[in-house]
N, C-alpha and C positions, 0 to 999 in steps of 0.2 A: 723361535717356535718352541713352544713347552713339549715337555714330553709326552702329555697324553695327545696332543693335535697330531705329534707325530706319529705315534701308533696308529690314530684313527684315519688317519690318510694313509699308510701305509697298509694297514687291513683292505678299506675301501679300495685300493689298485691294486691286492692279492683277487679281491673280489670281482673284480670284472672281466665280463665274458666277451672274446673277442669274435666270436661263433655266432652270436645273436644281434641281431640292430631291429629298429622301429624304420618303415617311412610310412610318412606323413605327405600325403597328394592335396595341396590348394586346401586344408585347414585350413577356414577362415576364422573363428573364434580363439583369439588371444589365451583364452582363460581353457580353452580343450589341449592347446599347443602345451601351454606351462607343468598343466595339468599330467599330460603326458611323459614330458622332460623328467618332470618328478620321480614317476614312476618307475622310468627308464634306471633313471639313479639307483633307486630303493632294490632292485632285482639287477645289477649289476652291467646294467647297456653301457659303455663306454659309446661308441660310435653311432648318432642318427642322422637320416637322411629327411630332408625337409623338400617336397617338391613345390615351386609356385609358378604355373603357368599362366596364372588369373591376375595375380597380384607381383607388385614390386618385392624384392626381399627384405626380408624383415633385420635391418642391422642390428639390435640386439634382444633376445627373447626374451622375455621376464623381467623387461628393467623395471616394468611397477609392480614387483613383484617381492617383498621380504626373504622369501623362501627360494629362491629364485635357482632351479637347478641346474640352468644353462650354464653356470660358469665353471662348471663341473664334468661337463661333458665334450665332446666333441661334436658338434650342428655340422653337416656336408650342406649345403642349400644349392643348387639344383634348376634350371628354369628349362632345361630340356630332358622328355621323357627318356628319350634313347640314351643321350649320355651319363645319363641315374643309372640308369640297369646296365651297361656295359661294366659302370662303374663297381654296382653291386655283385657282377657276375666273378670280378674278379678276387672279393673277399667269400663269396657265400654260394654254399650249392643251390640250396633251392628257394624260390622268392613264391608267396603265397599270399595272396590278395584278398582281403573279404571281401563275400561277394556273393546272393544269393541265387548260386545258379544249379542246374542238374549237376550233376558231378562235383558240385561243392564237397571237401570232406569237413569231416567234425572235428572241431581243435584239439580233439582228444585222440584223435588217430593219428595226429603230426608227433613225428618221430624227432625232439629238438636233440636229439644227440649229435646231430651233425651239425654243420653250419646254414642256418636260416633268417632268411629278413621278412619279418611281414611288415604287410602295405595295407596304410588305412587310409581311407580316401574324406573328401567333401561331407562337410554334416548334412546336405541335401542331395548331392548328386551322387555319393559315395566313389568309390576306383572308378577312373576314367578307361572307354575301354580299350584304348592305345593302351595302356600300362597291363590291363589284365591279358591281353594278346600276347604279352612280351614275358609275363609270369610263367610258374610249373602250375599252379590252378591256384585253385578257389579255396578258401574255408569258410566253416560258417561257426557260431558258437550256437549249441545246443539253448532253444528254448523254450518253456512250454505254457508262457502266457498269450497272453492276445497280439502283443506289440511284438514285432519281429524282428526288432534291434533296438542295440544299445548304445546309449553318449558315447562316441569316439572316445574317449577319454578313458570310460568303465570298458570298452569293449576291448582299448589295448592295456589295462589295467589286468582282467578277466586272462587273456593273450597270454601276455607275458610271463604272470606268476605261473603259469602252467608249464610253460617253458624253464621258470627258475625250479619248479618242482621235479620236474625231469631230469635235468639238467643236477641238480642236488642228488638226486638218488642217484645218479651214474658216477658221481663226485669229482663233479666238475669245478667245483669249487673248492675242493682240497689243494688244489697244486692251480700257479701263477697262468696265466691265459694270456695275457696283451704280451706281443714281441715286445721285445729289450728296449728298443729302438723308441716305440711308442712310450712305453711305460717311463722310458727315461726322459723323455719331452714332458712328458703330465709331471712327473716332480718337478722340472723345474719350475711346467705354469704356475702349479700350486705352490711356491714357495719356498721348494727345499735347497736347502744350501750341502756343497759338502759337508758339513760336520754334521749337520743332520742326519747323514746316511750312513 
């Protein structure tokens, strides 16, 4: 491993936030899924949940994919609603669903200083509402054209950076986040040898 791979995978696991995760409810488009992962990467998600109750699971994300950020991250996948959220209840306080309903809040009144997972659902059917009964609410992203939402993809893209901007100003990312434990399993996936370290 050359020394700059080393640093830059060493930065990248200073940077990631063990606070924050995506799930993904019966996604059926490949290219919103990758699209997502990506992102996830870019703004420091180590951990996502993928739910498929529609569909078989998908054995590996992004394989047609160059850019492919699944292999980077950690995928939970998921085929029952209850056992996701029990799962999720036990890394994260509050779970927040989009979702266009009365008491939706604005993704700008979510407080990501604590530990939060939003859930994005179906590019037709959006959150299932087994899954929004089981959530702390709703959010919606503020918007002021005719269309009332946005590609699954730009909507957790929009999400998250607002999260990593939060999240940034509180400095959250000045000091290491993922336990020892974790952090030390992702060196090894990625390739680090003792001497590397």
């Amino acid at each position: 491993m050359t020394p700059e791979r080393r640093e830059r995978l060493l930065t990248v696991l200073h940077n990631r936030q063990c606070n924050l995760t995506v799930v993904l409810e019966n996604v059926e488009d490949p290219h919103n899924v990758s699209a997502v992962l990506r992102t996830c990467d870019a703004v420091g998600i180590q951990d996502v949940y993928v739910l498929t109750t529609k569909a078989p699971r998908v054995k590996k994300w992004g394989a047609k994919s160059s850019s492919s950020a699944a292999q980077w991250l950690t995928v939970h996948q998921y085929t029952d609603v209850k056992e996701l959220v029990a799962e999720l209840r036990k890394k994260y306080d509050r779970i927040y669903t989009t979702h266009l309903a009365s008491g939706a809040v604005s993704l700008y009144d979510i407080d990501f200083n604590g530990s939060v997972a939003l859930v994005f659902g179906n590019e037709q059917k959006g959150v299932s509402d087994e899954l929004r009964a089981l959530a702390d609410g709703n959010f919606i992203i503020p918007m002021m054209g005719i269309i009332r939402s946005l590609n699954i993809s730009v909507a957790c893209a929009v999400s998250i950076y607002e999260a990593m901007r939060q999240k940034k100003n509180a400095g959250h990312y000045a000091q290491p986040s993922l336990p020892e434990v974790q952090r030390a399993a992702l060196l090894t996936e990625w390739g680090f040898k003792q001497e590397d370290l």
